[in-house]
mmJSON file of the N, C-alpha and C atoms, coordinates in Angstrom:
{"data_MODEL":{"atom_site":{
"group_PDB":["ATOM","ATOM","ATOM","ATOM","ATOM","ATOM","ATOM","ATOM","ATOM","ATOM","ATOM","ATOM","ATOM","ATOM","ATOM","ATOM","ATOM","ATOM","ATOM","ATOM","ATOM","ATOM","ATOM","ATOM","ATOM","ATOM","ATOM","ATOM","ATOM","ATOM","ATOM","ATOM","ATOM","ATOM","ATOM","ATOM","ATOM","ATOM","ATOM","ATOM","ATOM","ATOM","ATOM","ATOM","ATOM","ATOM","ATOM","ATOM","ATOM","ATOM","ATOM","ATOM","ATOM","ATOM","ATOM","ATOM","ATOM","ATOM","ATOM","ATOM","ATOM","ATOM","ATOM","ATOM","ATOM","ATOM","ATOM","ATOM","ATOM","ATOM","ATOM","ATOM","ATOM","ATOM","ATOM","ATOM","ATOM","ATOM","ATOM","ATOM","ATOM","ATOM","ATOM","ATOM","ATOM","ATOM","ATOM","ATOM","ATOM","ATOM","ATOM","ATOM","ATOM","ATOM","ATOM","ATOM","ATOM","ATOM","ATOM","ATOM","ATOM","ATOM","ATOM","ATOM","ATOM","ATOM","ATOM","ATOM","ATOM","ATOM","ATOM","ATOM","ATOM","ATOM","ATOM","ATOM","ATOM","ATOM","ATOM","ATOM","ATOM","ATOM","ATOM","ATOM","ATOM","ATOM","ATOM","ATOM","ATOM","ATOM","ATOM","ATOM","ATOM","ATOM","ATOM","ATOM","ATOM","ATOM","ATOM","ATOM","ATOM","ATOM","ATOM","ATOM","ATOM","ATOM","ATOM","ATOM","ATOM","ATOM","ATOM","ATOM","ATOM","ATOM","ATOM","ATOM","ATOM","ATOM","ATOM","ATOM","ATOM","ATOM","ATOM","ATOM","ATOM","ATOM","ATOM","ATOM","ATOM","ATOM","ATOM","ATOM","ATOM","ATOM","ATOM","ATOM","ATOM","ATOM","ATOM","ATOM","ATOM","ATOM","ATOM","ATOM","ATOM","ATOM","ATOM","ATOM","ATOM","ATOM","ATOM","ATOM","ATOM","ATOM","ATOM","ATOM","ATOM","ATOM","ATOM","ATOM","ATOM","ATOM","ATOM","ATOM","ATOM","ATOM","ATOM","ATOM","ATOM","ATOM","ATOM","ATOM","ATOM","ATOM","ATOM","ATOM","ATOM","ATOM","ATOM","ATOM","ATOM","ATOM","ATOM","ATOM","ATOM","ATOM","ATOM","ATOM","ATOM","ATOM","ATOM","ATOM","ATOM","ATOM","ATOM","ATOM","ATOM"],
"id":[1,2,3,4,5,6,7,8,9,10,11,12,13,14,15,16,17,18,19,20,21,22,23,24,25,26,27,28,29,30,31,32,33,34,35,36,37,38,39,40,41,42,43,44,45,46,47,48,49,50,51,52,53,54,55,56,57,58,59,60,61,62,63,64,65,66,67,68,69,70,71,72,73,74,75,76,77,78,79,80,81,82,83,84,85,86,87,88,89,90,91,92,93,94,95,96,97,98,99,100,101,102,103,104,105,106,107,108,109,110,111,112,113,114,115,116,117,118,119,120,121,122,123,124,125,126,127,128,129,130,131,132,133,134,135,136,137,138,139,140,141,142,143,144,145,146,147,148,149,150,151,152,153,154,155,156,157,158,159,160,161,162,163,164,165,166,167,168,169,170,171,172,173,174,175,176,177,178,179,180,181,182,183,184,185,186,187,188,189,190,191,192,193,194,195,196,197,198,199,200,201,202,203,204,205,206,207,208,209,210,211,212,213,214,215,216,217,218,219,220,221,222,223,224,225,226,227,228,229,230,231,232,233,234,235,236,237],
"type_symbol":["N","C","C","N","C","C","N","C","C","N","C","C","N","C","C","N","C","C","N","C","C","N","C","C","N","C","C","N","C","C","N","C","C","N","C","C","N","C","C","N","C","C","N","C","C","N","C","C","N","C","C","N","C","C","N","C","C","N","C","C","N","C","C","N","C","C","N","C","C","N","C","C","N","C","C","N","C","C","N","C","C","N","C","C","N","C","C","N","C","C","N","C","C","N","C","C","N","C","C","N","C","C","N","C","C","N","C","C","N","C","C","N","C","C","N","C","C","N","C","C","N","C","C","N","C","C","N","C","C","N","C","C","N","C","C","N","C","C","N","C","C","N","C","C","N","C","C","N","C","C","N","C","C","N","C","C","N","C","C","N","C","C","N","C","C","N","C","C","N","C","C","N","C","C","N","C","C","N","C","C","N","C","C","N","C","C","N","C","C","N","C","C","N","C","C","N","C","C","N","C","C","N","C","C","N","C","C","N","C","C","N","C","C","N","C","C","N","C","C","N","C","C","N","C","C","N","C","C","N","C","C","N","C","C","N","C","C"],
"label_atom_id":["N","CA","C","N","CA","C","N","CA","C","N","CA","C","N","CA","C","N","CA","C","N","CA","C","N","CA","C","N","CA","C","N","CA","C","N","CA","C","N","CA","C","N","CA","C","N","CA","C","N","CA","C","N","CA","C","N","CA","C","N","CA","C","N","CA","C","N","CA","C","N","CA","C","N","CA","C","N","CA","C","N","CA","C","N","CA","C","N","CA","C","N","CA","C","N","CA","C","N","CA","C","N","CA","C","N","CA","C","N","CA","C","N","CA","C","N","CA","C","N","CA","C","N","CA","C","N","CA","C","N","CA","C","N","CA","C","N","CA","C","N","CA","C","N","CA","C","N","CA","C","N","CA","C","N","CA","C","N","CA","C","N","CA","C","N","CA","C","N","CA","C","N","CA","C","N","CA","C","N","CA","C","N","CA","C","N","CA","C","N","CA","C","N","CA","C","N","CA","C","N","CA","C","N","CA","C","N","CA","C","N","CA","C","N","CA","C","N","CA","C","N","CA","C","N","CA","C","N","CA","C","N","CA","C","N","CA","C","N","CA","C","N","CA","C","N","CA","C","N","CA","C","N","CA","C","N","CA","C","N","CA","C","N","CA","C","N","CA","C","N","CA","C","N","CA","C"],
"label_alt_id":[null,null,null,null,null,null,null,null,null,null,null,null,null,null,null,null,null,null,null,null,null,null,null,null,null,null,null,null,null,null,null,null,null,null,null,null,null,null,null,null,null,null,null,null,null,null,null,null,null,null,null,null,null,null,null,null,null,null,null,null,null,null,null,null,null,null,null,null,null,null,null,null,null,null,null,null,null,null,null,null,null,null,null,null,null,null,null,null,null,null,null,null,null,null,null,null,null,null,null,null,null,null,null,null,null,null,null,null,null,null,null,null,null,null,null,null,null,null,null,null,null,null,null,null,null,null,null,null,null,null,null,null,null,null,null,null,null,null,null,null,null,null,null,null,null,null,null,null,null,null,null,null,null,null,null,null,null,null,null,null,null,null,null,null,null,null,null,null,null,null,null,null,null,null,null,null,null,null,null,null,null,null,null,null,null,null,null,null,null,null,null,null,null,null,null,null,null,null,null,null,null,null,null,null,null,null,null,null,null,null,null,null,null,null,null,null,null,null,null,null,null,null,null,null,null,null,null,null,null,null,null,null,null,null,null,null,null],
"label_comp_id":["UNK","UNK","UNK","UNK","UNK","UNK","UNK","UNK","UNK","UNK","UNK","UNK","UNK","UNK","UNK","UNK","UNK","UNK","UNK","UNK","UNK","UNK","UNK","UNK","UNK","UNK","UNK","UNK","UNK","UNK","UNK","UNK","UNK","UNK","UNK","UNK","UNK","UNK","UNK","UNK","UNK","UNK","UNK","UNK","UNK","UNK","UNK","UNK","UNK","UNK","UNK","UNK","UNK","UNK","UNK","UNK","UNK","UNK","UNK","UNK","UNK","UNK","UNK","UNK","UNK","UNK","UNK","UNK","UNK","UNK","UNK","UNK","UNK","UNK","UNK","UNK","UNK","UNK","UNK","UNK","UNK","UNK","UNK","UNK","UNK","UNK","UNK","UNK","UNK","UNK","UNK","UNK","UNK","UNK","UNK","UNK","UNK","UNK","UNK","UNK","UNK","UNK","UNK","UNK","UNK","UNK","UNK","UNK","UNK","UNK","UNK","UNK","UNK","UNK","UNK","UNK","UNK","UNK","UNK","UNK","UNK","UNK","UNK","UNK","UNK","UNK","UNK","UNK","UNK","UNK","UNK","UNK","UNK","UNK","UNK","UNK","UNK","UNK","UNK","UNK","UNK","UNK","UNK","UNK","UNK","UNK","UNK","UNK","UNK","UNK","UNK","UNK","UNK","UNK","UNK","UNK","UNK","UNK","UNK","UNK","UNK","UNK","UNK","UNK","UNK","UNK","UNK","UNK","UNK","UNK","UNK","UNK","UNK","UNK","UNK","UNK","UNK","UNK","UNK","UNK","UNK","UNK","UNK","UNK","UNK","UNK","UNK","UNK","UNK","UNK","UNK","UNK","UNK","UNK","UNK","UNK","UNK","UNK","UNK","UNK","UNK","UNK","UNK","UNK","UNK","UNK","UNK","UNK","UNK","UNK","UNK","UNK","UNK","UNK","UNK","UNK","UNK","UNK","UNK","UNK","UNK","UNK","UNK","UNK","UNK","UNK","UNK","UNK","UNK","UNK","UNK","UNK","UNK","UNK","UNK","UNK","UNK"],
"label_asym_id":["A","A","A","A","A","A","A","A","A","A","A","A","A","A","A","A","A","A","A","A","A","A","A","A","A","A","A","A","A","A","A","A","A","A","A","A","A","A","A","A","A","A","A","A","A","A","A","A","A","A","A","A","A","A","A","A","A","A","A","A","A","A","A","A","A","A","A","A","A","A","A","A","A","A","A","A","A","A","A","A","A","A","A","A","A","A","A","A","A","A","A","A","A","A","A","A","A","A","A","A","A","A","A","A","A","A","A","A","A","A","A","A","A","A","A","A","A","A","A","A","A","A","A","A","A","A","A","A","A","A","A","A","A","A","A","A","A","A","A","A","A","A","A","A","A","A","A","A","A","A","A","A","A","A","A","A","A","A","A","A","A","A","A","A","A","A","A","A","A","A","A","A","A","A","A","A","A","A","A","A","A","A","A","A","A","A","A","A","A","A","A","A","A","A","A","A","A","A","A","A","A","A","A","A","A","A","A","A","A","A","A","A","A","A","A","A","A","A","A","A","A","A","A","A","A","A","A","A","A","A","A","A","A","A","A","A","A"],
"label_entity_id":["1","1","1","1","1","1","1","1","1","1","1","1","1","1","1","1","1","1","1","1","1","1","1","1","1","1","1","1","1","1","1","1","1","1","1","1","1","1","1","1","1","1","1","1","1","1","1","1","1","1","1","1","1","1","1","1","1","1","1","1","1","1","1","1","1","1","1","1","1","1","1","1","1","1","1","1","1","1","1","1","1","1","1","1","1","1","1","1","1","1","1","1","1","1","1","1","1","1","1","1","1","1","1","1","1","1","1","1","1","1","1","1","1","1","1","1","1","1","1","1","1","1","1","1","1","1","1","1","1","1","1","1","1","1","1","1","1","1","1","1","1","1","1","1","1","1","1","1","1","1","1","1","1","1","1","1","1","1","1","1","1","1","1","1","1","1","1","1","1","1","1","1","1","1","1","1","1","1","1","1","1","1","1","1","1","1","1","1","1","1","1","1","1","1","1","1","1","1","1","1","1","1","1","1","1","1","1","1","1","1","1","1","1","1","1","1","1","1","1","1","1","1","1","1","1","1","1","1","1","1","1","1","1","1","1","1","1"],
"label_seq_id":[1,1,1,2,2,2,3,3,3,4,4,4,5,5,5,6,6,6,7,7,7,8,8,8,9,9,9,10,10,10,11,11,11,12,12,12,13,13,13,14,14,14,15,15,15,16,16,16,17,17,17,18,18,18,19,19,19,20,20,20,21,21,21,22,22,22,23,23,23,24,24,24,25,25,25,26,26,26,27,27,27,28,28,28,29,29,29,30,30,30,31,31,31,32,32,32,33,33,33,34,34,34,35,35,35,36,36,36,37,37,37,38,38,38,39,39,39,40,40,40,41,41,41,42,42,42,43,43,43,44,44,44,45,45,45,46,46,46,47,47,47,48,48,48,49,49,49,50,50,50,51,51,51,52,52,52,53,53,53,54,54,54,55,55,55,56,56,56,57,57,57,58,58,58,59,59,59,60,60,60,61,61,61,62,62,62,63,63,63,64,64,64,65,65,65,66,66,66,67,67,67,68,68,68,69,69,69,70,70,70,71,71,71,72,72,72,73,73,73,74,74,74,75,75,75,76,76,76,77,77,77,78,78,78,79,79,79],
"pdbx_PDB_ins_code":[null,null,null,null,null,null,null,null,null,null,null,null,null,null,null,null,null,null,null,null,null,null,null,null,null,null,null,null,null,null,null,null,null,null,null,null,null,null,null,null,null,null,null,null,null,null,null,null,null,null,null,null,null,null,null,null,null,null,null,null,null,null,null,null,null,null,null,null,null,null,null,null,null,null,null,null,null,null,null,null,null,null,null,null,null,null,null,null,null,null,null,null,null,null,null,null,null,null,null,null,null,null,null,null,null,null,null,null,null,null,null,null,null,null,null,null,null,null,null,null,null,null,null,null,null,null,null,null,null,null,null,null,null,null,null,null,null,null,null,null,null,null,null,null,null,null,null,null,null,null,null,null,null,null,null,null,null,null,null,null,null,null,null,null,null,null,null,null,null,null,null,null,null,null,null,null,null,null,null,null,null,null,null,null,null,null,null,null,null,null,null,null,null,null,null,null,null,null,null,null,null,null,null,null,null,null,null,null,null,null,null,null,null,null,null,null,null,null,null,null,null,null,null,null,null,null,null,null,null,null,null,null,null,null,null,null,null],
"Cartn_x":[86.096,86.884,86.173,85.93,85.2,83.684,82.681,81.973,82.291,83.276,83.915,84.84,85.3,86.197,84.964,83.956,82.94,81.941,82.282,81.337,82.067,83.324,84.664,84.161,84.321,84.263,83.25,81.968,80.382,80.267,80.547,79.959,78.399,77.808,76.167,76.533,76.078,76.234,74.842,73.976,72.681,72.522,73.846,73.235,74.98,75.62,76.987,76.637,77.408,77.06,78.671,78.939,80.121,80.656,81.501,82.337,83.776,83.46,84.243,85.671,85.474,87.084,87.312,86.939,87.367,88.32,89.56,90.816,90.838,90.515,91.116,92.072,92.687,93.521,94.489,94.877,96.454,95.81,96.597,96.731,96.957,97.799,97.822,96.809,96.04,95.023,94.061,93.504,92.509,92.801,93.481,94.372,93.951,94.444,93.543,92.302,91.923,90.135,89.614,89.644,89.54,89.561,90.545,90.807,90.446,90.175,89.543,88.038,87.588,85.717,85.405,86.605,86.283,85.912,85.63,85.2,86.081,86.73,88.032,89.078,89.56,91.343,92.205,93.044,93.795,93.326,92.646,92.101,92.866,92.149,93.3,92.683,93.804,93.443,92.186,91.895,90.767,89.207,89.609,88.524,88.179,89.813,89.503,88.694,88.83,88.148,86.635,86.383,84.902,84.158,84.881,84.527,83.805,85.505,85.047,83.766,83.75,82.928,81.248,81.527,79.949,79.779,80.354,80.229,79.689,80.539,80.446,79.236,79.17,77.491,76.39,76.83,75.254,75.197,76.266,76.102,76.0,76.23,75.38,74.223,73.425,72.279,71.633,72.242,71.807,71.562,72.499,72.607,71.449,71.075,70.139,68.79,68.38,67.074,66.546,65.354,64.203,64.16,63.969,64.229,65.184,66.168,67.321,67.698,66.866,67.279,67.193,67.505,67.407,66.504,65.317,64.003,63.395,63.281,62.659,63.499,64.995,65.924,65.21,64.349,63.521,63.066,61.937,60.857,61.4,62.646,63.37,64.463,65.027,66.174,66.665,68.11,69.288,68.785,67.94,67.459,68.255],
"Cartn_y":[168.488,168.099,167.023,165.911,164.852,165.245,166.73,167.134,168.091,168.444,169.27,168.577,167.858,166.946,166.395,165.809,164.502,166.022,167.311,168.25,168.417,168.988,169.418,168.264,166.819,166.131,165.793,166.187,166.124,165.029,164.568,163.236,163.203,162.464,162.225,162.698,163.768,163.797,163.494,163.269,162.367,161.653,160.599,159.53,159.084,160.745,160.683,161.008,160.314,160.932,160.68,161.828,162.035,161.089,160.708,159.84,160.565,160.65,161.396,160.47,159.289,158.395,158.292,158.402,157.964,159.221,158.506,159.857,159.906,161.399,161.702,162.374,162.156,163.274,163.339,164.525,165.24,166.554,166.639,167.877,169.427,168.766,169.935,169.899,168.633,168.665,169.624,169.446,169.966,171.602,172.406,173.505,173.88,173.314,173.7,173.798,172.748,173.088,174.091,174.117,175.032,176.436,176.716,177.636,178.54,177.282,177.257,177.698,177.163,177.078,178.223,178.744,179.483,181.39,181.654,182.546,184.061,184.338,185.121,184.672,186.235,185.75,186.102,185.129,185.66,185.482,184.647,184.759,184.339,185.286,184.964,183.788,183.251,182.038,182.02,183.157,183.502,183.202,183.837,183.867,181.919,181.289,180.449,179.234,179.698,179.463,179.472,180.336,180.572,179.968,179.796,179.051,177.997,176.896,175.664,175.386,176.428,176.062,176.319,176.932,177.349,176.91,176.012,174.915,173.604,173.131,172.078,172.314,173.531,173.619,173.314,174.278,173.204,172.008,171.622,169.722,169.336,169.652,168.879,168.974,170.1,170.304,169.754,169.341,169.248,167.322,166.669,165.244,165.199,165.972,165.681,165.919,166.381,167.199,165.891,165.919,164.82,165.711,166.37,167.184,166.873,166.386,165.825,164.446,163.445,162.173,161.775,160.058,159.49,159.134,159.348,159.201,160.299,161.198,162.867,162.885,162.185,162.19,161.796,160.463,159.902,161.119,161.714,162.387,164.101,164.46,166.022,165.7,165.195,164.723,165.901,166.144,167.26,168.636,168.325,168.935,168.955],
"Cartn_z":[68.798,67.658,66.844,67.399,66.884,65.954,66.509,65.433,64.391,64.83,63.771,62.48,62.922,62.237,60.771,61.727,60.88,59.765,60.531,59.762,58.418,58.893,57.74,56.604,57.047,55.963,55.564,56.063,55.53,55.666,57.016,57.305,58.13,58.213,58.807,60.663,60.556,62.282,63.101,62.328,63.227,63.794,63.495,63.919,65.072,65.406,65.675,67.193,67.984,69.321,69.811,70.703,71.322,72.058,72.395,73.344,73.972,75.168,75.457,76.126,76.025,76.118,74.856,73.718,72.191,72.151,71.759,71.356,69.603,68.708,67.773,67.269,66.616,65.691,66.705,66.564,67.222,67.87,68.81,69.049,68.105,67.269,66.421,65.38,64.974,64.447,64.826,66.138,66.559,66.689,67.288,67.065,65.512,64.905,63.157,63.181,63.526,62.922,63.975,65.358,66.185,65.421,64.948,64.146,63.182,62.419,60.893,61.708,62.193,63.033,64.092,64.019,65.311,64.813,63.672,62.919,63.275,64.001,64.222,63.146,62.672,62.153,63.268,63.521,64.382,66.263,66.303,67.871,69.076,70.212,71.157,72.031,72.969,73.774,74.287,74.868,75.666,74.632,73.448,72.268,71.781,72.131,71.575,72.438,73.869,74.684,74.954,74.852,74.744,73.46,72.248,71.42,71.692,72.254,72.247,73.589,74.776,76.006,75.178,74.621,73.868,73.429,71.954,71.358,72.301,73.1,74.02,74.493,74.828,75.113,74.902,73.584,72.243,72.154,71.856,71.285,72.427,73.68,74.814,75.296,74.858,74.849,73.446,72.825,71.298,71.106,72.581,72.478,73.458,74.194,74.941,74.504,73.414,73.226,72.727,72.397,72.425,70.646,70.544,68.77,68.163,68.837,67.918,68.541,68.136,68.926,67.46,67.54,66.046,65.867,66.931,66.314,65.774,66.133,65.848,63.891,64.309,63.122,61.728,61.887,60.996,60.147,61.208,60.406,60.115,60.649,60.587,60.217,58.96,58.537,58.811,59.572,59.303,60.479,61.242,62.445,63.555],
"occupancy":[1.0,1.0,1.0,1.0,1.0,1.0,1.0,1.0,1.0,1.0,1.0,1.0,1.0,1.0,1.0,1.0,1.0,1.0,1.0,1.0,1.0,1.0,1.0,1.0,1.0,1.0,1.0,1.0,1.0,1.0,1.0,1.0,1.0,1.0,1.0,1.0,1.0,1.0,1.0,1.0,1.0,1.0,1.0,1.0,1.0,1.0,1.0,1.0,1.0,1.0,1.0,1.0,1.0,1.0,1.0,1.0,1.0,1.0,1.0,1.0,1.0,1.0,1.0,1.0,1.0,1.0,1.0,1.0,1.0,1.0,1.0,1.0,1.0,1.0,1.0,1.0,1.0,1.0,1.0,1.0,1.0,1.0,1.0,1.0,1.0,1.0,1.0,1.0,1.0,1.0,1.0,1.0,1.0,1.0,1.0,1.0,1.0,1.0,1.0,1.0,1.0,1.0,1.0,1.0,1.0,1.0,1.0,1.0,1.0,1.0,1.0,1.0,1.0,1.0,1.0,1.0,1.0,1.0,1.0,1.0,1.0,1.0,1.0,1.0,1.0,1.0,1.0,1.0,1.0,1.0,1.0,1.0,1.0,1.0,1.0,1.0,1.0,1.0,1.0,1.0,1.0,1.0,1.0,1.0,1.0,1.0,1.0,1.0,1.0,1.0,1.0,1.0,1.0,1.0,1.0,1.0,1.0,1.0,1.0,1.0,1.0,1.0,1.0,1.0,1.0,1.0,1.0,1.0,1.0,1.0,1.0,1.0,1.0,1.0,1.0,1.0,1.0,1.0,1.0,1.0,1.0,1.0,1.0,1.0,1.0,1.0,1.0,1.0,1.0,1.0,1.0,1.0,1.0,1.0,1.0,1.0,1.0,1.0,1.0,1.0,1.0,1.0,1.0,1.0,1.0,1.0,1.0,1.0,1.0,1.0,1.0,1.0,1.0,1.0,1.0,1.0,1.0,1.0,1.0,1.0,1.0,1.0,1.0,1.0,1.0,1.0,1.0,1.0,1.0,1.0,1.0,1.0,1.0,1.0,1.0,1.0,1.0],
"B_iso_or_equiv":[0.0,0.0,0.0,0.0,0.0,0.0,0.0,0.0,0.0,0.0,0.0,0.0,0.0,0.0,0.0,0.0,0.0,0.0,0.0,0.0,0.0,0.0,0.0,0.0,0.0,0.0,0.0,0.0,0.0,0.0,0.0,0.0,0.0,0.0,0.0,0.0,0.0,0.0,0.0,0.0,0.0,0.0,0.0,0.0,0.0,0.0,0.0,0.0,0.0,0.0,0.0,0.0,0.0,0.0,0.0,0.0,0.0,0.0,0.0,0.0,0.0,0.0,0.0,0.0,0.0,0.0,0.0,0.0,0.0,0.0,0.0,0.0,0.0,0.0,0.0,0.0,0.0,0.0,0.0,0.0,0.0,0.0,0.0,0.0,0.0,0.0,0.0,0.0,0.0,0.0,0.0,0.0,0.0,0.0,0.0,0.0,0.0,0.0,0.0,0.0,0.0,0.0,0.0,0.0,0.0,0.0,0.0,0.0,0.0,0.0,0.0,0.0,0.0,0.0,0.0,0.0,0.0,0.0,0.0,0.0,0.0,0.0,0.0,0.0,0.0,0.0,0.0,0.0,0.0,0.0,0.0,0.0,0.0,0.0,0.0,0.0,0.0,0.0,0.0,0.0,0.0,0.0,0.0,0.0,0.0,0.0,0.0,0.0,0.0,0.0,0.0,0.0,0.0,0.0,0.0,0.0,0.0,0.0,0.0,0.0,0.0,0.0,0.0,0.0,0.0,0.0,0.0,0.0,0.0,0.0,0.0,0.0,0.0,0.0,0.0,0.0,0.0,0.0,0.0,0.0,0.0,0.0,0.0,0.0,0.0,0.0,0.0,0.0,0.0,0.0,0.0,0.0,0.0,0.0,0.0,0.0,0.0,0.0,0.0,0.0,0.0,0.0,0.0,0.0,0.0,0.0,0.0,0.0,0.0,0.0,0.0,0.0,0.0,0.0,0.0,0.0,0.0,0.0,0.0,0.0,0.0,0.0,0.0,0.0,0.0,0.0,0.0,0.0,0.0,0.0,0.0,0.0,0.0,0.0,0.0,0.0,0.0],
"pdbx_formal_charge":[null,null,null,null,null,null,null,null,null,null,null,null,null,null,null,null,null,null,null,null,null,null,null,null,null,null,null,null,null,null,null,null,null,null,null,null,null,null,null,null,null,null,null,null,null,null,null,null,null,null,null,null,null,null,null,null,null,null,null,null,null,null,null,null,null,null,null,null,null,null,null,null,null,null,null,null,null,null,null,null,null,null,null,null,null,null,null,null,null,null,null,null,null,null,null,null,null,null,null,null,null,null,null,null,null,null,null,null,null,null,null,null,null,null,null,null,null,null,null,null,null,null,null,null,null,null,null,null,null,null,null,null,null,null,null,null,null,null,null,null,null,null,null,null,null,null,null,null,null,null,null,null,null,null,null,null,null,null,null,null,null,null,null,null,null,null,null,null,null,null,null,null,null,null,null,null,null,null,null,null,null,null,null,null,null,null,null,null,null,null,null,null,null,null,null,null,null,null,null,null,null,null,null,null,null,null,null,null,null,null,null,null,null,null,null,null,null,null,null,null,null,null,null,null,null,null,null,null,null,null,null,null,null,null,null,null,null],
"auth_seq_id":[1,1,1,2,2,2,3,3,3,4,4,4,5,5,5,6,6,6,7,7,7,8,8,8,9,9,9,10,10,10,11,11,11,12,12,12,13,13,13,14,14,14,15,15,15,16,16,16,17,17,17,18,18,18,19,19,19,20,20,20,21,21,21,22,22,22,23,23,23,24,24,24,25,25,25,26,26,26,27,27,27,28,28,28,29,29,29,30,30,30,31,31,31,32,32,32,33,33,33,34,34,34,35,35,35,36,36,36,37,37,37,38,38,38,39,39,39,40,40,40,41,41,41,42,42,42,43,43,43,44,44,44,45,45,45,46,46,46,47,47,47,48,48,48,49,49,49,50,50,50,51,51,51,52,52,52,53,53,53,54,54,54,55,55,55,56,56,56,57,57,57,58,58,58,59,59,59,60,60,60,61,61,61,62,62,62,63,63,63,64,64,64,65,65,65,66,66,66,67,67,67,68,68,68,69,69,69,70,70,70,71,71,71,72,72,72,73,73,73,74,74,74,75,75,75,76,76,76,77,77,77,78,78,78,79,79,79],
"auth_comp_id":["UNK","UNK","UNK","UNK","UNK","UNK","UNK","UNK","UNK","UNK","UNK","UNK","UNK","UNK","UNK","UNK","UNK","UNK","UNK","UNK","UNK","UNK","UNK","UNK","UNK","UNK","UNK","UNK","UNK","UNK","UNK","UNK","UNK","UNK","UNK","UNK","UNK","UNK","UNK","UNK","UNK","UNK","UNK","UNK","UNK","UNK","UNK","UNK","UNK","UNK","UNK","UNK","UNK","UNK","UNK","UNK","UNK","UNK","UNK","UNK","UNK","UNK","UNK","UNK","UNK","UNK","UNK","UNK","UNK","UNK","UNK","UNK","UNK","UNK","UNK","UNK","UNK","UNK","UNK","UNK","UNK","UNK","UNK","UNK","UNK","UNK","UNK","UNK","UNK","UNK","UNK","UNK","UNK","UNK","UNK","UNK","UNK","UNK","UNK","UNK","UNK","UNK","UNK","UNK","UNK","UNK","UNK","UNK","UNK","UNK","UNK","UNK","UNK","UNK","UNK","UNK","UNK","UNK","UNK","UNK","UNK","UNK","UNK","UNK","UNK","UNK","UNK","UNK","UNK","UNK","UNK","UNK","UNK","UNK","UNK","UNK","UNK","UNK","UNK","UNK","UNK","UNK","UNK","UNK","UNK","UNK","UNK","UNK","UNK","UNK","UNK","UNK","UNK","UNK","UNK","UNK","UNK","UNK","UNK","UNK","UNK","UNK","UNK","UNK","UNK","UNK","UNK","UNK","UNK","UNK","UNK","UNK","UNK","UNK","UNK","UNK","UNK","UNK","UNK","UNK","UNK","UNK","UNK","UNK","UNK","UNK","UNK","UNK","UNK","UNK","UNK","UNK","UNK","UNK","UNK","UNK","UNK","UNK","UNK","UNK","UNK","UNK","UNK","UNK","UNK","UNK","UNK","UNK","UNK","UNK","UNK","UNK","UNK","UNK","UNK","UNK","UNK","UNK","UNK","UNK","UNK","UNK","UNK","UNK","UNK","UNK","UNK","UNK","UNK","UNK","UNK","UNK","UNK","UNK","UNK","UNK","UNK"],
"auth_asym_id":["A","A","A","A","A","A","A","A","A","A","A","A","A","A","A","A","A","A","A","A","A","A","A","A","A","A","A","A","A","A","A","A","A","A","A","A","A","A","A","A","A","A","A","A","A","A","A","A","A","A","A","A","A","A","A","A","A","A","A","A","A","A","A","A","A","A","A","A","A","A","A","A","A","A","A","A","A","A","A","A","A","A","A","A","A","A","A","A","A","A","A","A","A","A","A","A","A","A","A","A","A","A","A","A","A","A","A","A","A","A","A","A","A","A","A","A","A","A","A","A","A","A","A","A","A","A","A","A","A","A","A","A","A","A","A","A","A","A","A","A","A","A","A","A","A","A","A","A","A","A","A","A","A","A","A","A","A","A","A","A","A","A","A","A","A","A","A","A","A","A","A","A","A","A","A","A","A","A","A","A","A","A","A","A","A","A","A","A","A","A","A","A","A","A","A","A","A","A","A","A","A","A","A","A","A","A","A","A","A","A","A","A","A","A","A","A","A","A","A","A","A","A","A","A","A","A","A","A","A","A","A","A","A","A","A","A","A"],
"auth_atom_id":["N","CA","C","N","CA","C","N","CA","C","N","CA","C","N","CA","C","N","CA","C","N","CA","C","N","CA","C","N","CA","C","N","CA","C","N","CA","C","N","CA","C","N","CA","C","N","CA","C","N","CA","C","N","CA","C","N","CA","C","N","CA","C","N","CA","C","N","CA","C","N","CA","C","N","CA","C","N","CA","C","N","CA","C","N","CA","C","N","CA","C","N","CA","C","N","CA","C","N","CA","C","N","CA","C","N","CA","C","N","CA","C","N","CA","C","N","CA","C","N","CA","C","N","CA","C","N","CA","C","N","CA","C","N","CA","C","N","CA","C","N","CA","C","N","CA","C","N","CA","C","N","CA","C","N","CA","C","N","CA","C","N","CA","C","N","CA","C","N","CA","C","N","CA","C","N","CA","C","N","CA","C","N","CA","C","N","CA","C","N","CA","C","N","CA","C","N","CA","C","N","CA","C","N","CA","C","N","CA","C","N","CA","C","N","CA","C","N","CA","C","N","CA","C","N","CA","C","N","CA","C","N","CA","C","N","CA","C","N","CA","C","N","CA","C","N","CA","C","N","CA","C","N","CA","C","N","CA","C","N","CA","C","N","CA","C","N","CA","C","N","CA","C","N","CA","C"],
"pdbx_PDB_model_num":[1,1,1,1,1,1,1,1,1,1,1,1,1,1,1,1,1,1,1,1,1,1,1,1,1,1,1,1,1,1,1,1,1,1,1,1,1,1,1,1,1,1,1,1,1,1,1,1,1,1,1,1,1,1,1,1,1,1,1,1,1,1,1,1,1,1,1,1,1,1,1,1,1,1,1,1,1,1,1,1,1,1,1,1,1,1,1,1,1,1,1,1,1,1,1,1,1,1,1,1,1,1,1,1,1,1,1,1,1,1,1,1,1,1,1,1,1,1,1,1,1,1,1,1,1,1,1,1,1,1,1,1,1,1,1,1,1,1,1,1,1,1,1,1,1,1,1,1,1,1,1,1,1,1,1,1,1,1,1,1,1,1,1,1,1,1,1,1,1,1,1,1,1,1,1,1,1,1,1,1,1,1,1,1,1,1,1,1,1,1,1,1,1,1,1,1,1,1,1,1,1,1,1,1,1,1,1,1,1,1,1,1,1,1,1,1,1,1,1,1,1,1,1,1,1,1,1,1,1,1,1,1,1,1,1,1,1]
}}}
């Protein structure tokens, strides 16, 4: 939710790193953008599932990569 949220509003996600005790939004917030992001009309629980585990995926592989650190960030703006 938290990169989806900062994407929706075209905020800088380079220099954004997850926290996973930081609470946002609502529940029904997230349920929306889930939604809106999850490229199905109409998807079922299961669909919406696999979404977010695949997602979670990337950006945890994506906080870990040495290609997307805020140093690599310098010289590959938006990488």
């Amino acid at each position: 939710y938290q990169y989806l949220s900062r994407y929706k509003r075209k905020k800088d996600l380079d220099r954004f790193l997850f926290i996973p005790e930081r609470t946002e939004g609502t529940e029904e917030e997230c349920l929306k953008l889930l939604l809106e992001f999850c490229g199905r009309h109409n998807p079922s629980w299961t669909e919406l599932s696999n979404f977010t585990h695949f997602l979670n995926f990337q950006l945890s592989k994506c906080e870990k990569s040495v290609f997307c650190s805020s140093a690599a960030g310098e010289d590959f703006q938006g990488f």
